[in-house]
N, C-alpha and C positions, 0 to 999 in steps of 0.2 A: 227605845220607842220615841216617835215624834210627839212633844206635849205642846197644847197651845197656850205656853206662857209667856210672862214679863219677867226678865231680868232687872232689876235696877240695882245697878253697882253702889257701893258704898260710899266713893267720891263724887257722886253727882248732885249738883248743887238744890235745893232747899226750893226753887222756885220752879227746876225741871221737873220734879216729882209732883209739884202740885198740878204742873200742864200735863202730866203723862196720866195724873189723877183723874180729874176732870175730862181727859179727851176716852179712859175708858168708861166713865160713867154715861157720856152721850154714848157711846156705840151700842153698850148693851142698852137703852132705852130708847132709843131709834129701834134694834134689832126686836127688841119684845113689844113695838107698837107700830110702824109699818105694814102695810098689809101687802100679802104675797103668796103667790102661787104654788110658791117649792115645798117640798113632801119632809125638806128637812125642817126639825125645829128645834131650836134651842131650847132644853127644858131643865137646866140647872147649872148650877156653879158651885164649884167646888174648890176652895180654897188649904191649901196647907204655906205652913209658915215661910215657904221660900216660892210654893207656885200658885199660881192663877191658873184654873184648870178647867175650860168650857166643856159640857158633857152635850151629848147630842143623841136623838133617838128617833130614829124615822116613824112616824105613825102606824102601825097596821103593819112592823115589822120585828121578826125576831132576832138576833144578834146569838152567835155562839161564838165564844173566843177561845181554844188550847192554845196552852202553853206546853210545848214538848221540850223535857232534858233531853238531849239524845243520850244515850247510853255508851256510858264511856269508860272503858278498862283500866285506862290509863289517870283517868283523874277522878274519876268516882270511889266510893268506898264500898265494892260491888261485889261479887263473889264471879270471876270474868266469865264472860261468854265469848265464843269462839271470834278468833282477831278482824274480820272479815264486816260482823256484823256489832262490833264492840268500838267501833272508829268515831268518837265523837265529834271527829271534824268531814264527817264523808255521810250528810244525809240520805243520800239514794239508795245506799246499802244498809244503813241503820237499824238494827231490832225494831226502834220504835217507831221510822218512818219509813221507810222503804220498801222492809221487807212486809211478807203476806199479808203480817197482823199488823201492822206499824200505821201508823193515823193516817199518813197519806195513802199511801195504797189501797188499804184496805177501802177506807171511805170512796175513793179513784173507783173504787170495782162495786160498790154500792149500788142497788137499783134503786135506792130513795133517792139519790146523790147525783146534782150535775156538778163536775169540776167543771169551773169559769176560769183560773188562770193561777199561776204561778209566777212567784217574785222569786228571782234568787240574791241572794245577803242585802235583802232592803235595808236592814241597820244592823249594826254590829249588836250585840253576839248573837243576831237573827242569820241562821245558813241560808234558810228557803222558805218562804211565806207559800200558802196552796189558799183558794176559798173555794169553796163550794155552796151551791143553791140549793134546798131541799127542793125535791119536783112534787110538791103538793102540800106546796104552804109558800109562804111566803118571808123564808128561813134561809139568812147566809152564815156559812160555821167557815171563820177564818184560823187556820192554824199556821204557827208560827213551832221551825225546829231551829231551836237554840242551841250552839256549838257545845258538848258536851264538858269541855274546862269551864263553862259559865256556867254551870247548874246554880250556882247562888243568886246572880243576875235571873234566871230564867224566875226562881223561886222568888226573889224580891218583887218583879215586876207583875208577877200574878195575884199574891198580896196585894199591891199597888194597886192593881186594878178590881179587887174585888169591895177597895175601900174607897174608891172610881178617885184615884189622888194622879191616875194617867192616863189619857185621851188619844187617841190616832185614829184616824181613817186608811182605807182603801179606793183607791177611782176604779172602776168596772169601767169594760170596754164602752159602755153607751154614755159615761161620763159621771155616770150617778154614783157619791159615795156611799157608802156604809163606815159606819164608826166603831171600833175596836175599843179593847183595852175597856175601862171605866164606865165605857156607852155598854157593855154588851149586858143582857138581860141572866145568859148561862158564862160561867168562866171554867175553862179545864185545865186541871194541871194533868198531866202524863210522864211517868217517868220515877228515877230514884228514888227516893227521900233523903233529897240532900241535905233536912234537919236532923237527921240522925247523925251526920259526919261534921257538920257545923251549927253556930248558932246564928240566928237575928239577935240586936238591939234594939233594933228601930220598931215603934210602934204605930201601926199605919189605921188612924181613925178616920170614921166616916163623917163627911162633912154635908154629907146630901140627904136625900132621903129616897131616893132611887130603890126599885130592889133587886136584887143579885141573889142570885143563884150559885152554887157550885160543886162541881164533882172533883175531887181526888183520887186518882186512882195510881196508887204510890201504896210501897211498904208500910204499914200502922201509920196510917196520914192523920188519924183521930188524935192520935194520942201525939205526935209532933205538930202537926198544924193547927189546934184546938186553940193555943194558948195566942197564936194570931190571929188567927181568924177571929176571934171574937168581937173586937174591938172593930172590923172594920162590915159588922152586921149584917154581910154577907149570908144567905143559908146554906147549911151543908146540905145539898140534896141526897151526895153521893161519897164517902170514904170509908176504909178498911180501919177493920180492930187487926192485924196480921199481917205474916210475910203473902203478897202476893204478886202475879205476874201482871201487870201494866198494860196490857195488848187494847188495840183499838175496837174489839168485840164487844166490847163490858160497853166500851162508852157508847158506841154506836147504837144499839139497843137501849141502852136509858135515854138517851138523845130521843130517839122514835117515841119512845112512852111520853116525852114530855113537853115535844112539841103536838101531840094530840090531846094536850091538858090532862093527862092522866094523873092520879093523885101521890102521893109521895110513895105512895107504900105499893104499887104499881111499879112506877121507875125504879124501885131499887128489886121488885123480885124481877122484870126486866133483865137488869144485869146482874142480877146472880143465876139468873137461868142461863143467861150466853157464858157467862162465868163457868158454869158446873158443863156447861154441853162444849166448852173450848179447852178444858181444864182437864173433865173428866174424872169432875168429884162430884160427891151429890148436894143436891140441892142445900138440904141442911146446912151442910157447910159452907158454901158458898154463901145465902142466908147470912151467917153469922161472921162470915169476911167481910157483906156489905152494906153498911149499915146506914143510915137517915138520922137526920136529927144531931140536937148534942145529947 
């Protein structure tokens, strides 16, 4: 992802560091006291031990950001699905974007949903960036499918951004950005649960006071993502106690619940009802796949 930090190298002398000090303490106080017209504003700073990481939030606007693993036979630890739609370097075809139910298409064919534009491989291990408008609000949900050998990368970076430690935007045709990753208000993972085949280290705490939101919708994402998540005080709006199927149904529906401010327990029978009407279990169960809260 693109982050807006400072490097400063290890051999750089003692007096450069004090002028690189000092020239970012005027920018951001110029920036927070200036007056200006633009709808963007800077409303936090978030620091971790190696980055400087500006967070940004358009006023009177909502942010949704997925994170999709694409599904991948070959590197995943998955139980395969047919080769065709199992290719995690070939998003178009993909389970989880491409095809019916997969995040872009399905959202692509949405009558909540205008698609505004498509990036293909903006940064590595990113295949194909999509954003879409909601058409009755004032809601862009940018998703990002991640080459399916980088399921760890997809997974570190969505952590990252739910403990807002990474920052990026998007420019839309009329010039205006929106801000990803860290800025976003909802974050989605889509996909494996590539914690069940590997571990994290790293502990990615929140430095801001922002709030964030989040859906999982991954194999028992409570019981592997719990012990991350927590630290970066994100809330779980949305993950499974079980083995379940990932499809763009579940999220698309809690999405709708939650940008018309519906309460938590709303959004998640939402998507247990597209869950149990896509799946073809009952509700009960589904219910008890989707759960809120810790």
């Amino acid at each position: 992802m693109n982050l807006f930090h400072l490097v400063i190298s290890k051999d750089i002398n003692q007096l450069s560091m004090k002028l690189i000090f000092v020239l970012i303490i005027a920018v951001n106080f110029i920036s927070c006291h200036s007056q200006t017209n633009t709808a963007d504003a800077v409303i936090a700073i978030s620091k971790t031990k190696e980055d400087t990481v500006t967070l940004h939030r358009n006023p009177g606007q909502k942010i949704i950001h997925v994170f999709v693993a694409l599904c991948d036979n070959k590197y995943q630890g998955i139980v395969p699905v047919p080769k065709a739609i199992g290719n995690g370097q070939d998003p178009a075809n993909n389970l989880y974007w491409g095809c019916s139910y997969g995040v872009k298409t399905y959202f692509k064919n949405s009558k909540q949903w205008q698609f505004v534009k498509s990036i293909n491989s903006p940064q590595h291990p990113v295949l194909e960036r999509c954003i879409f408008r909601h058409k009755n609000s004032n809601t862009y949900l940018v998703a990002d499918a991640y080459d399916g050998q980088y399921i760890r990368n997809c997974t570190k970076d969505f952590l990252k951004s739910c403990a807002g430690l990474l920052s990026d935007s998007a420019t839309l045709a009329d010039g205006k950005k929106i801000y990803t990753d860290g800025n976003a208000d909802l974050l989605a993972y889509v996909g494996h649960d590539g914690l069940m085949d590997f571990s994290i280290s790293e502990q990615y705490n929140c430095k801001d006071t922002l709030k964030r939101e989040t859906i999982i919708l991954a194999c028992i994402s409570k019981k592997y993502f719990a012990a991350h998540l927590k630290s970066t005080n994100a809330k779980p709006l949305i993950w499974s106690t079980g083995l379940m199927s990932p499809e763009a149904y579940t999220l698309h529906d809690a999405i709708e619940s939650w940008i018309g401010g519906k309460p938590d327990s709303f959004v998640r029978e939402s998507a247990a009802k597209a869950y149990s009407r896509y799946q073809q279990c009952s509700d009960k169960a589904a219910k008890n796949l989707l759960v809120s809260g810790w």
